[in-house]
Backbone bond lengths (Angstrom), bond angles and torsions (degrees), N, CA, C in turn:
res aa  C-N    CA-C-N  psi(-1)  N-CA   C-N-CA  omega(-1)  CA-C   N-CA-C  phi
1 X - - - 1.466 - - 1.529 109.37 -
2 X 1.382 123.73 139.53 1.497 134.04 -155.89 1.816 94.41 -88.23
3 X 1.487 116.49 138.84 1.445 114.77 -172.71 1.947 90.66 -62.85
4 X 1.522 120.02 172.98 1.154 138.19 138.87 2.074 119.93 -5.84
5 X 1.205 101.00 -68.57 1.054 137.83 166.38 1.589 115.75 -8.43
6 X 2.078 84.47 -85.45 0.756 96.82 -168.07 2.051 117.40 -87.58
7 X 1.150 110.27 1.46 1.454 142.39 162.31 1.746 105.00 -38.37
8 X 1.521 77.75 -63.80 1.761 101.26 -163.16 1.775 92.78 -69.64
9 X 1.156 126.22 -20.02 1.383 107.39 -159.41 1.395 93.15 -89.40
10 X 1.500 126.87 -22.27 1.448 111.57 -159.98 1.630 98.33 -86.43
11 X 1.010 120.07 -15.60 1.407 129.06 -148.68 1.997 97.89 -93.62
12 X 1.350 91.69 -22.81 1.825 96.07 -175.63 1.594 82.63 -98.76
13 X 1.079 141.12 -41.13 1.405 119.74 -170.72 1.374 123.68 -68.02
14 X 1.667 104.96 -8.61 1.492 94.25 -172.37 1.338 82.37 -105.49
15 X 1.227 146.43 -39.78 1.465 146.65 -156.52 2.060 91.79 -70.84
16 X 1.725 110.63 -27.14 1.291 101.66 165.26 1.696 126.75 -59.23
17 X 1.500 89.22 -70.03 1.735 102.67 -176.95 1.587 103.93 -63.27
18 X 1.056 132.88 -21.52 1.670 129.01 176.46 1.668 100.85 -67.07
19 X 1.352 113.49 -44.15 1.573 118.83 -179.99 1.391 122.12 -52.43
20 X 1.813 98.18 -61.97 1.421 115.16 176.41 1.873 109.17 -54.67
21 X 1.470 137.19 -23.33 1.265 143.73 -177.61 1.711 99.21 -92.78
22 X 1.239 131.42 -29.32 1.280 145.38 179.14 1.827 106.52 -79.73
23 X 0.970 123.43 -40.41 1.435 124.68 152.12 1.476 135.50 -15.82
24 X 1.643 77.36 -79.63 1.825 99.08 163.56 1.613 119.34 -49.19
25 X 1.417 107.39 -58.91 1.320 120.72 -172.44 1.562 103.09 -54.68
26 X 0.854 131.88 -44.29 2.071 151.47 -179.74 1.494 81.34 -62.11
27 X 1.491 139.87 -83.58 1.038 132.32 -135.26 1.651 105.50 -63.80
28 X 1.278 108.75 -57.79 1.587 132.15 160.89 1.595 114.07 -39.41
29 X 1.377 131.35 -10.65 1.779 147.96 167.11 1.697 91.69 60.10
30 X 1.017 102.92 36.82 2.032 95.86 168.19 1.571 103.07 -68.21
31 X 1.239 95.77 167.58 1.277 121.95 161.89 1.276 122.05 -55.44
32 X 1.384 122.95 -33.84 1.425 123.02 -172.81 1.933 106.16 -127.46
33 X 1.489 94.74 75.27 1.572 101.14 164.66 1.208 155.89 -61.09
34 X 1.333 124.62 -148.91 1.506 116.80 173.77 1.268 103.93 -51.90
35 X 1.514 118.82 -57.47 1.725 109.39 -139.49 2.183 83.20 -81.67
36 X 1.144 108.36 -58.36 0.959 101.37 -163.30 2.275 127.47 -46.87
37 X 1.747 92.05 -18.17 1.646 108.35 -172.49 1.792 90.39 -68.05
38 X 1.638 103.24 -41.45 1.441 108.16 -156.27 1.391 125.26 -85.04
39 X 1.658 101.47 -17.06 1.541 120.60 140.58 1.650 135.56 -30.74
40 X 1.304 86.09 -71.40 1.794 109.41 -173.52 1.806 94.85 -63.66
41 X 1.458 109.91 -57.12 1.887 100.89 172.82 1.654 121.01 -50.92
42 X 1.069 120.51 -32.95 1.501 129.15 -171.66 1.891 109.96 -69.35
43 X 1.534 105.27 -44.52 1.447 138.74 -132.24 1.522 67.15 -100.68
44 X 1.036 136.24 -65.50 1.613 138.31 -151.29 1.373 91.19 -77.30
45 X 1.675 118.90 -76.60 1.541 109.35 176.78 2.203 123.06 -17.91
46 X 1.386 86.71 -55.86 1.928 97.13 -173.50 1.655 87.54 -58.59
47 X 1.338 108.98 -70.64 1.922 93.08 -167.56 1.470 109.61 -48.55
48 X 1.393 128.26 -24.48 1.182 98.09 -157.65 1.520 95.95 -85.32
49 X 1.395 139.72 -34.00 1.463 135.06 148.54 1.084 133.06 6.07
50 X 1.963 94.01 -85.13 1.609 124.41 174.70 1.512 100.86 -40.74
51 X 1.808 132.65 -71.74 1.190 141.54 165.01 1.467 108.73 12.37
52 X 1.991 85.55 -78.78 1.742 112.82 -169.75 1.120 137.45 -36.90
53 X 1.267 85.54 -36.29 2.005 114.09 -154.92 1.147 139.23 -155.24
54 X 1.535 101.69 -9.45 1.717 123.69 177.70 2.119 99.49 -86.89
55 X 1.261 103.03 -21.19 1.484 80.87 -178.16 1.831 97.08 -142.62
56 X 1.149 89.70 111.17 1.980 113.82 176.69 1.559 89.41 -45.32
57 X 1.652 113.52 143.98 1.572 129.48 136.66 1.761 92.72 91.62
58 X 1.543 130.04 18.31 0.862 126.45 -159.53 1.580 111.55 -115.51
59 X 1.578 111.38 178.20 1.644 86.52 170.76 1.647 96.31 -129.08
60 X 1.354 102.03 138.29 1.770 103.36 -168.47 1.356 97.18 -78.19
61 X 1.475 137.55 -38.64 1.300 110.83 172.38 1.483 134.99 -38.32
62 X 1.133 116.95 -27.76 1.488 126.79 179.28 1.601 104.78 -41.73
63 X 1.687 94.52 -72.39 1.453 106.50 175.19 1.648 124.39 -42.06
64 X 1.296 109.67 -40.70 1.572 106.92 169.27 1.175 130.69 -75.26
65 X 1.141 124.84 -5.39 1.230 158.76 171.08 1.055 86.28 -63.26
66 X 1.834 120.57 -97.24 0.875 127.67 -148.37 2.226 116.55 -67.56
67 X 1.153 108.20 -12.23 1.178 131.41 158.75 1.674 106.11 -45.50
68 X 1.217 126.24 -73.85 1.188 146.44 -154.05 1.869 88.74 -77.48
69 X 0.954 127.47 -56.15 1.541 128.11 176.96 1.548 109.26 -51.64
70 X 1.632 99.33 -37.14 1.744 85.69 -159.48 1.735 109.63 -113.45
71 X 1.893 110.47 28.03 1.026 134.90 160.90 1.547 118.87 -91.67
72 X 1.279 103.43 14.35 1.718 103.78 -166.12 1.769 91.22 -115.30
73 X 1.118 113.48 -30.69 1.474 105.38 -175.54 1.126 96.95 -76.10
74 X 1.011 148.88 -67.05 1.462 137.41 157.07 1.792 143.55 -3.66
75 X 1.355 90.39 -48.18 1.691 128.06 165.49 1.832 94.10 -72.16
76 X 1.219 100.85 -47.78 1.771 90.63 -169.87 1.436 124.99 -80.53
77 X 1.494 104.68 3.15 1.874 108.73 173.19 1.360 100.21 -97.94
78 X 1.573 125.58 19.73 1.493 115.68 -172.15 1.733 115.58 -122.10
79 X 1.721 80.64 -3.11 1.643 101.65 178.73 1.173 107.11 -112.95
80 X 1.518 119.54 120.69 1.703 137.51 148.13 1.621 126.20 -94.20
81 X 1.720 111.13 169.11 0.813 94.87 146.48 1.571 115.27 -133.73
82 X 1.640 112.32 161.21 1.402 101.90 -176.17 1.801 83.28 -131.28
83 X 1.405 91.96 157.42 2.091 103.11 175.91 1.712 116.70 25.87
84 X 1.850 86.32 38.01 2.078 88.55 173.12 1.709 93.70 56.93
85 X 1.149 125.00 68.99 1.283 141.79 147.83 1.195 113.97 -175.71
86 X 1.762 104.10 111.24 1.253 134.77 163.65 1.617 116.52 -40.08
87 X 1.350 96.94 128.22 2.200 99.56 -174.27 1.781 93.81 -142.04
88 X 0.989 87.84 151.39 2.095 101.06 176.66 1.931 101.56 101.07
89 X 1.127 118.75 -12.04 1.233 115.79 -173.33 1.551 110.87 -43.76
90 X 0.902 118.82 -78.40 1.352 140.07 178.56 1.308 118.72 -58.54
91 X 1.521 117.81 1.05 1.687 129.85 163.09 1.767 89.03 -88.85
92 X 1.495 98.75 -68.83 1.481 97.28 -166.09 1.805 114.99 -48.12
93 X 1.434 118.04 -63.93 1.631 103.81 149.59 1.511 126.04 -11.60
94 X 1.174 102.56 -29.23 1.839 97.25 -162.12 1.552 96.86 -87.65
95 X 1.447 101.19 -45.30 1.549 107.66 -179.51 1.253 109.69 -49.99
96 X 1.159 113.65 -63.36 1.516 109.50 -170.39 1.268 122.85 -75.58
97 X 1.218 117.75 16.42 1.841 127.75 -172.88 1.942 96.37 -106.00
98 X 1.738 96.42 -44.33 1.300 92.19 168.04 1.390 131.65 -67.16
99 X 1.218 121.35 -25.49 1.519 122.65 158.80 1.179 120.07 -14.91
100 X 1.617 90.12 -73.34 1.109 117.24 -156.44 2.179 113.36 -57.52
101 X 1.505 99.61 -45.09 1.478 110.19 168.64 1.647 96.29 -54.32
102 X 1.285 130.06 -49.63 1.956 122.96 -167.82 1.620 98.43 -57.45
103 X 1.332 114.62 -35.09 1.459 118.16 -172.33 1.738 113.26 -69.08
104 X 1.622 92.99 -49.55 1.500 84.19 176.61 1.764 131.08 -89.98
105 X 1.379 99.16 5.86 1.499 119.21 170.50 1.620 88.46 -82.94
106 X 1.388 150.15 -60.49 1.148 136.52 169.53 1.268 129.77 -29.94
107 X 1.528 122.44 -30.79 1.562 121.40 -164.32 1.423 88.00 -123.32
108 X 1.557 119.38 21.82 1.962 108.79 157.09 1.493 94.34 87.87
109 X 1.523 118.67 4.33 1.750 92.41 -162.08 1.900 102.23 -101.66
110 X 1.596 85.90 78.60 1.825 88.64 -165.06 1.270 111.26 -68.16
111 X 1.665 133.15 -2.60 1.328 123.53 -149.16 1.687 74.25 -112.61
112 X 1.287 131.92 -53.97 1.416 102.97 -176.44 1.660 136.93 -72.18
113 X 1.845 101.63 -31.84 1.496 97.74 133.64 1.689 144.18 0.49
114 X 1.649 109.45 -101.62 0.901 112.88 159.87 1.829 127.49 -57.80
115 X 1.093 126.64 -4.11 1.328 110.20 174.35 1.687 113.29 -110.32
116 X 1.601 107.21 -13.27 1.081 108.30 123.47 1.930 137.00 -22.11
117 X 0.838 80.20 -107.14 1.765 82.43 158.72 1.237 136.58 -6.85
118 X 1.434 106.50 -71.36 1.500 136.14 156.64 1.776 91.27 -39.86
119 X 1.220 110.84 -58.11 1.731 91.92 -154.98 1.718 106.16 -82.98
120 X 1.134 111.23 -7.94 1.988 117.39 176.74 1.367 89.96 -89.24
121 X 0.955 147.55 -43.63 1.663 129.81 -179.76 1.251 99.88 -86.30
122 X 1.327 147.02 -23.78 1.545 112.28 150.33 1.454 142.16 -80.98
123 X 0.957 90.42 32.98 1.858 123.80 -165.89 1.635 99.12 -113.91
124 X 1.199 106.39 -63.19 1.719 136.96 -161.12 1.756 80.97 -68.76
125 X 1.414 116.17 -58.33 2.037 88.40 -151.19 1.816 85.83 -125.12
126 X 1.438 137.13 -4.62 1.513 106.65 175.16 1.668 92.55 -107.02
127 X 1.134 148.36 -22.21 1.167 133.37 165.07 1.587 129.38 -43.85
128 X 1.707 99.38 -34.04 1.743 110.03 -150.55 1.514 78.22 -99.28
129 X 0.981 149.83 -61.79 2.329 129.55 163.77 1.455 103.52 -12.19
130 X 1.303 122.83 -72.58 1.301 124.99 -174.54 1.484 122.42 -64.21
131 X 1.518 120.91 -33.36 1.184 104.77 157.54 1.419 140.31 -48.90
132 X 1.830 99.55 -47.80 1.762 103.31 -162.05 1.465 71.83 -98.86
133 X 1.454 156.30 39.98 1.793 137.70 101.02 1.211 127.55 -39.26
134 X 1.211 109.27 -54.52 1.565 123.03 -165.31 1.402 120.41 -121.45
135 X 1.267 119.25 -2.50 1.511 123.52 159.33 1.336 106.78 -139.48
136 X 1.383 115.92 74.29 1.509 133.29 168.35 1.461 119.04 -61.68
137 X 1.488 117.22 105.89 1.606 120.63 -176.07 1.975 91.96 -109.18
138 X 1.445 90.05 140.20 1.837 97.54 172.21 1.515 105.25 -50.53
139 X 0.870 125.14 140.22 1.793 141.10 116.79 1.542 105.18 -8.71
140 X 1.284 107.93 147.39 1.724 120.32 172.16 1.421 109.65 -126.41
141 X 1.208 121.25 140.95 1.622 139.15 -178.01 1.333 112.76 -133.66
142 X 1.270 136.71 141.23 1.698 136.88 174.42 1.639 80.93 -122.82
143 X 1.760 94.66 123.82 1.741 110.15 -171.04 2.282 84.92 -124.83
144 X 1.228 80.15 127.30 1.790 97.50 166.14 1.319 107.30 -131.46
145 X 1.658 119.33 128.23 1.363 124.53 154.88 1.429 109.46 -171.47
146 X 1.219 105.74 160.72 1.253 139.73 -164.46 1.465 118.34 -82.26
147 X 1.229 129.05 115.40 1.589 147.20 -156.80 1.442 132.57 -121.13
148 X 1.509 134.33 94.55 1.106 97.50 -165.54 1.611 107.82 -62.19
149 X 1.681 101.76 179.71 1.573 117.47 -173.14 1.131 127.30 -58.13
150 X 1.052 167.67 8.63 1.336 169.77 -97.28 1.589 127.69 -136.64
151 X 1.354 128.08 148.97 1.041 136.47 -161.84 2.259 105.17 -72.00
152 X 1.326 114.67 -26.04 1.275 134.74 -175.64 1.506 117.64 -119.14
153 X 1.128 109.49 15.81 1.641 106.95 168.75 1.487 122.25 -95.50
154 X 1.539 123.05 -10.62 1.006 104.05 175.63 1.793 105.08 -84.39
155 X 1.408 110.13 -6.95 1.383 99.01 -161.64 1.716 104.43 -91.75
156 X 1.650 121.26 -15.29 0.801 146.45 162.64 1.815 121.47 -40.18
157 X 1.743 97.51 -52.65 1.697 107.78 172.08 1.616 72.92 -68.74
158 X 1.300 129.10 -101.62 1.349 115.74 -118.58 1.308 125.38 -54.27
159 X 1.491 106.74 -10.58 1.673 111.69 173.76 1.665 98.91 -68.56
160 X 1.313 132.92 -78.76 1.399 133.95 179.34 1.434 104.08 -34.94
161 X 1.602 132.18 -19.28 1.286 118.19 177.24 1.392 99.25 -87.99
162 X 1.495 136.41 -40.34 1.056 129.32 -176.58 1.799 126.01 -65.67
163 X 1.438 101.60 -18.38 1.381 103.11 175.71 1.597 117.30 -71.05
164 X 1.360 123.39 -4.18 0.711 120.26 156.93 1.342 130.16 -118.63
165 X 1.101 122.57 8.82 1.575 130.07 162.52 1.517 106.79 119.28
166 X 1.393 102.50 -16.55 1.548 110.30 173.70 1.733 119.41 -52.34
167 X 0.762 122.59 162.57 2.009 130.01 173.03 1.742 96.99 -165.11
168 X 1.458 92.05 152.44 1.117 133.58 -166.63 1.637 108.88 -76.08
169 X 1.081 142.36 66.48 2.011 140.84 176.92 1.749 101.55 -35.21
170 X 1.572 113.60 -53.23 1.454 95.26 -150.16 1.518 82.09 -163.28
171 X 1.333 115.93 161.13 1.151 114.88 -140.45 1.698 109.84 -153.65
172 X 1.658 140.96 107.22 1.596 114.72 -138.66 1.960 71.40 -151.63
173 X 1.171 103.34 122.33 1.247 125.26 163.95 1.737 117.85 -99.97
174 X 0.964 111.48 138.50 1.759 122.33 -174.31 1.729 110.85 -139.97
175 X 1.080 114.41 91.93 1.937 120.32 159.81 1.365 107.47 -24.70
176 X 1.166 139.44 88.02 1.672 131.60 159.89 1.778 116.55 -69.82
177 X 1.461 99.24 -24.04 1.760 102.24 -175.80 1.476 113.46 -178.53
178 X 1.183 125.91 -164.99 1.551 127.37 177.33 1.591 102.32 -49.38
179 X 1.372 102.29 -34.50 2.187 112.45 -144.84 1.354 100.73 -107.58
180 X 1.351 118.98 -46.35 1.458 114.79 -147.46 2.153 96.16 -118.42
181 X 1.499 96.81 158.33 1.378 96.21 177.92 1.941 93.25 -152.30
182 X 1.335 104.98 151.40 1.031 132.60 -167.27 1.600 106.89 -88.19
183 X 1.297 142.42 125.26 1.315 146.52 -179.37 1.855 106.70 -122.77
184 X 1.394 88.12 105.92 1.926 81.83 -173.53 1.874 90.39 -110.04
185 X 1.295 116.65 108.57 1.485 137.22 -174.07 1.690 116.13 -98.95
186 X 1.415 107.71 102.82 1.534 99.08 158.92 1.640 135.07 -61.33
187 X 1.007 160.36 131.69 1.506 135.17 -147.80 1.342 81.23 -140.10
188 X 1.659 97.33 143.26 1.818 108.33 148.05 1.554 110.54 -103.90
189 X 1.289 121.41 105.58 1.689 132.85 174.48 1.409 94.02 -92.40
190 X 1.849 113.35 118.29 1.069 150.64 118.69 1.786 104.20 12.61
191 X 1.261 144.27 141.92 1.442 141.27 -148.91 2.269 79.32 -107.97
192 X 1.027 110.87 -50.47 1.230 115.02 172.47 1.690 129.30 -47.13
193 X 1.282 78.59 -24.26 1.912 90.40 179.80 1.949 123.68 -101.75
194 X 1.065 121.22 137.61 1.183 125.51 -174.28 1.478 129.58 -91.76
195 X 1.280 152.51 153.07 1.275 151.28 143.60 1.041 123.44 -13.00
196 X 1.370 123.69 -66.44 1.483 135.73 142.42 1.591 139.05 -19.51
197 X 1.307 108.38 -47.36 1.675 133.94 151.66 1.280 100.34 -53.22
198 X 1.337 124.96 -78.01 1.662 129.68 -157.52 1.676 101.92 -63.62
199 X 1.107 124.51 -39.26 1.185 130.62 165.38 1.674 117.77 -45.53
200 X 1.057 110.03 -76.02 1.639 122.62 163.84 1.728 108.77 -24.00
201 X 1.318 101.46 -54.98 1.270 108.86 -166.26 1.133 118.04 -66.78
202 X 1.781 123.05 -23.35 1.239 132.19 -170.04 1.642 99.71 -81.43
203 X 1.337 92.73 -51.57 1.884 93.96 -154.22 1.993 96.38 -66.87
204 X 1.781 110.50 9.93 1.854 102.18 -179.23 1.728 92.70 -90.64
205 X 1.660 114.90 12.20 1.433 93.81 -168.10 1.693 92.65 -105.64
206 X 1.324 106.80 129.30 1.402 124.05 168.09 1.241 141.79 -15.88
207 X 1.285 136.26 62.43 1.624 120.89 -140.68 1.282 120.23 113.17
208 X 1.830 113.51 -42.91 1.464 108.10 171.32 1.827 132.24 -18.35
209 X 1.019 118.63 133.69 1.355 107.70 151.02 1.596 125.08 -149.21
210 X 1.316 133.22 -140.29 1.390 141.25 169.06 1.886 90.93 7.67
211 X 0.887 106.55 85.73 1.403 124.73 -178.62 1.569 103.24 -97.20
212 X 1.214 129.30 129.67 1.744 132.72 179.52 1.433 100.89 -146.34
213 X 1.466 101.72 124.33 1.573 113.57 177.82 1.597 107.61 -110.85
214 X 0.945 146.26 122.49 1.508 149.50 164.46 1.553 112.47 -110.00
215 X 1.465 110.59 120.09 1.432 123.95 -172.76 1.529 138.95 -132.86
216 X 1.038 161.44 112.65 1.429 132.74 -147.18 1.467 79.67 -110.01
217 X 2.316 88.49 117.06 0.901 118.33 175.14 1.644 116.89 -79.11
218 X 1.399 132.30 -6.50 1.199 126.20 -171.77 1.966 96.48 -78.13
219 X 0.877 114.19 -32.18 1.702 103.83 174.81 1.754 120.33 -44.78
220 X 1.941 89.30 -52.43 1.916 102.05 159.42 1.481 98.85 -29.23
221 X 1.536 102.24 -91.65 1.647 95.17 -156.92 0.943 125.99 -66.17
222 X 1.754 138.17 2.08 1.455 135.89 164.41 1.524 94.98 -61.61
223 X 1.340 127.93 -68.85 1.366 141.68 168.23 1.286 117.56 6.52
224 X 2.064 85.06 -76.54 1.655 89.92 -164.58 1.705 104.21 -91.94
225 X 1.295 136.96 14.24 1.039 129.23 155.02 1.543 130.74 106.70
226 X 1.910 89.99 6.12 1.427 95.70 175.20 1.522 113.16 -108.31
């Protein structure tokens, strides 16, 4: 059985490297942040302990076992889906990668631990540059505005959407009155193109009005670099 000591040391190392991986995740505004990255490392480290040494004649694998099983329900409140595309993947991955460092900060194995680490944050922020390089998916926008009625207005947005590279996903018409009809538009915006652009572009359509753009702005600032 490990003195006090050395108890305490495994227990700050994973509550360390769980932090330092919890960082990223905070900076990046996921779902599964600081406190929560540094949780799952701490929480895994103590079981994997308790496992070790809290119960004589036993086999600690059991417990890690069951660690690794009961890190997925966890992983699975972090995944949705929105417009048939899967999001949280790569939070929930994270969770359960960090486990795994709390586990091996438990059994002393600090050198793979931490380089561990090292290799999920170069996963987490020099991989994801090179992804949206070379497998460029549009941007998403929820576009609402107001139209008069007409036989050529829907084709009207999509030309002003097309001048800028934008297109139309899905497409929801609403009767407001005799004259006017409501167009609530999912958009794919171009990684090159801005809020501001798509905006511009709306209010050149004839009639437009009460114009509403909704966007998840954290892509902006990955983008532009802050």
């Amino acid at each position: 059985m490990p003195n006090a000591l050395d108890l305490m040391l495994r227990l700050l190392v994973a509550l360390v490297l769980g932090a330092i991986v919890g960082l990223e995740r905070e900076r990046q505004e996921r779902a599964a942040g600081l406190r929560t990255v540094t949780m799952v490392s701490l929480g895994s480290c103590l079981f994997t302990i308790v496992g070790a040494y809290g119960f004589p004649n036993t086999d600690p694998s059991r417990v890690a076992a069951q660690i690794v099983t009961g890190i997925g329900f966890l992983g699975a409140g972090t995944i949705f889906l929105r417009k048939d595309l899967v999001r949280g993947l790569t939070t929930a991955a994270t969770i359960w990668a960090v486990a795994a460092i709390g586990m091996a900060a438990g059994t002393s194995r600090y050198f793979e631990a931490a380089f561990t680490t090292l290799l999920i944050l170069g996963v987490l922020m020099v991989l994801k540059p090179i992804e949206r390089r070379f497998f460029k998916r549009p941007n998403e926008a929820q576009v609402s505005l107001v139209v008069p009625r007409g036989e050529g207005e829907v084709e009207k947005v999509r030309a002003a959407l097309a001048a800028i590279g934008a297109f139309p996903m899905s497409l929801r018409i609403h009767e407001l009155s005799e004259t006017d009809d409501r167009l609530e538009i999912d958009v794919g915006l171009p990684h090159n193109r801005t809020t501001s652009e798509l905006l511009r572009q709306l209010r050149a359509v004839e009639g437009a009005r009460q114009i509403l753009i909704s966007r998840d702005l954290v892509e902006d600032r990955i983008r532009a670099g802050n």
